[in-house]
Structures are given as C-alpha cells and as structure tokens.
C-alpha positions as CSV (number, residue, x, y, z in Angstrom):
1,X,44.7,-37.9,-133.6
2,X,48.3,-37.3,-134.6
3,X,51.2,-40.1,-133.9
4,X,54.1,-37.9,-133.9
5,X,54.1,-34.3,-132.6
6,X,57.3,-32.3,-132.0
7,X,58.3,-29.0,-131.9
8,X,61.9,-27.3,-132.5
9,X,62.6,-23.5,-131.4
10,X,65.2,-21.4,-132.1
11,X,66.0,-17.5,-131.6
12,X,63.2,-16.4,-133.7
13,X,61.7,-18.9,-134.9
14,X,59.8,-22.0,-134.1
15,X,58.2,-25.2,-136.3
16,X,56.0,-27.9,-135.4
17,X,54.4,-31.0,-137.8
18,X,52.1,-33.7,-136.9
19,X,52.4,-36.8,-138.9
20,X,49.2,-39.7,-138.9
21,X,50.7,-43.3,-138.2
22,X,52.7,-44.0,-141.3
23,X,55.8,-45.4,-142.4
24,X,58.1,-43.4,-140.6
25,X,59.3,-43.3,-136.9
26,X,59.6,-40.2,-134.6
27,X,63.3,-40.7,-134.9
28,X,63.5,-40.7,-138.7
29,X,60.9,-37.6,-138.8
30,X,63.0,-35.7,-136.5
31,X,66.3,-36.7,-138.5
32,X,64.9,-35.4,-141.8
33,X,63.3,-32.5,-140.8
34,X,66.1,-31.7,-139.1
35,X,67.8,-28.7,-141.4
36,X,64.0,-27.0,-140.7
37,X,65.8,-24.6,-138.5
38,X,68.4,-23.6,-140.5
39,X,65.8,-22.9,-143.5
40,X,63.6,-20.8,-141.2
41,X,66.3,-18.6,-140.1
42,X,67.4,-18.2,-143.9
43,X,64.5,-17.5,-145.2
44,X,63.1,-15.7,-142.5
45,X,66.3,-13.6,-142.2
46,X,66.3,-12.1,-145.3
47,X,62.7,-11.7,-145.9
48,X,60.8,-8.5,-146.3
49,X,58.6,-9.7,-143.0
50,X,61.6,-10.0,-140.8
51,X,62.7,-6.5,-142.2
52,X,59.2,-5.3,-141.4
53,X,59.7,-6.9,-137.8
54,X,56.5,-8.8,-139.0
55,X,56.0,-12.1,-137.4
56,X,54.9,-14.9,-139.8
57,X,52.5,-17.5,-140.0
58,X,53.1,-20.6,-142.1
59,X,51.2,-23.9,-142.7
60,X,52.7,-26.2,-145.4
61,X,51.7,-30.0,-146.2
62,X,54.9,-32.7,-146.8
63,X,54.3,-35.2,-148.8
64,X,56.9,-38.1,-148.8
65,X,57.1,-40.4,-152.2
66,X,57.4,-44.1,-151.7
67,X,61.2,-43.0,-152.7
68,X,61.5,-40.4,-149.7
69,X,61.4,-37.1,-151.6
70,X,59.5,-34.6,-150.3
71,X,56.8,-32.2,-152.2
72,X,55.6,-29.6,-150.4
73,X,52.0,-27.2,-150.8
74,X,51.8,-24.1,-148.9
75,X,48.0,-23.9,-146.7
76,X,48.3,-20.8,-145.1
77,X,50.8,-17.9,-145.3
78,X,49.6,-15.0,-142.6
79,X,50.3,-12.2,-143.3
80,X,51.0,-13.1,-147.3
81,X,54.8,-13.1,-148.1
82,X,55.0,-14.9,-151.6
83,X,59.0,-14.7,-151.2
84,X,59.1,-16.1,-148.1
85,X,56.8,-18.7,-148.9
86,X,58.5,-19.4,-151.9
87,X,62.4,-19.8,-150.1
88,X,60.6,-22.1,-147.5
89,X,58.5,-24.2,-149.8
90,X,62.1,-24.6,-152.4
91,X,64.2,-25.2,-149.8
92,X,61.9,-28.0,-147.9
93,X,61.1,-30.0,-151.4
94,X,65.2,-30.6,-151.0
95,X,64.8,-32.4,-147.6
96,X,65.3,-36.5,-148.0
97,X,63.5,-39.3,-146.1
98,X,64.7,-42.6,-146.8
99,X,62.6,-44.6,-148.6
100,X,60.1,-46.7,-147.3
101,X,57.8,-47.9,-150.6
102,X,55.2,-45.9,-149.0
103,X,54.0,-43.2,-149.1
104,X,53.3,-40.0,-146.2
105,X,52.3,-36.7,-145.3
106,X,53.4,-34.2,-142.5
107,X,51.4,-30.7,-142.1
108,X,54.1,-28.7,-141.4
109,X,53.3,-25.4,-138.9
110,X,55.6,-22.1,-138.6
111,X,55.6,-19.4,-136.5
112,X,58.4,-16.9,-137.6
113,X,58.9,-13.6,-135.7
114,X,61.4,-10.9,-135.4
C-alpha cells in the first residue's frame, strides 16, 4: 500500500508518484518533485506527440541515493516517443532530494495530452 500519493495538474498535463514508507515526508516529496510541471510542459511541448495532438503515457521509477540524487528508468512509454522519454527521463535525473543516508524509490506516472 503506498504512503504518499499526490497528484499535480496543469493545462495539459498531469503527474502522479506513489512512494512506500521511506525516508522522506510528503512535504519534502512534494518540494522536490516540484519542477515536474514545468518539465512536462517542456518536453511535452515540443515533442513530436504534442505535434501529433497525441496524448502520452508515461511510467518512470525514481530512485533517490543515500545523497539525494535522483536516477530515473523509464517502465512504460504509450504510445513510444523515445525523444520525449529521453527529455523527461534527462531532465528528472537533475531533480535534488536532500540527503537522508538512505536510500528511496518513487514510481513516477504521466499522463501528457494535447
């Protein structure tokens, strides 16, 4: 059962994670991952999808270093957009957490549309 659940929206775009009990609070998830929306509508914006008017589905896992730096692996991409997923996954390795000597994961879920 997930501890944290949240869910940000935005014109065209919308992101959710789930996060099991770990090291971080809800308020420290939601202040890290809080650029998410900006990324979405950069990489969505100038992707071939959104120029397609394709919406997007996109499942990525977080993983958070003892340190706070993020790696991220894409799960599902639907329909495929290897740019897209590419800008998303780049971008989202850049996001910080501070660090808590232990380690995390978030499964990250998008829903990008036109």
């Amino acid at each position: 059962m997930p501890a944290a659940l949240s869910l940000w929206a935005a014109s065209c775009t919308s992101a959710a994670f789930e996060a099991k009990a770990g090291p971080y609070s809800q308020a420290e998830i939601n202040r890290s991952l809080a650029p998410v929306a900006q990324i979405e509508r950069a990489c969505y914006g100038s992707s071939r999808s959104r120029q397609s008017k394709r919406s997007v589905r996109l499942e990525m896992i977080a993983y958070v270093s003892e340190q706070g730096q993020v790696h991220i692996d894409p799960l599902l991409v639907d329909p495929a957009d290897p740019e897209l997923t590419e800008c998303v996954r780049s971008r989202l390795s850049q996001l910080q957490f501070a660090a808590k000597g232990r380690a995390d994961q978030l499964h990250l879920r998008f829903e990008l549309t036109p």
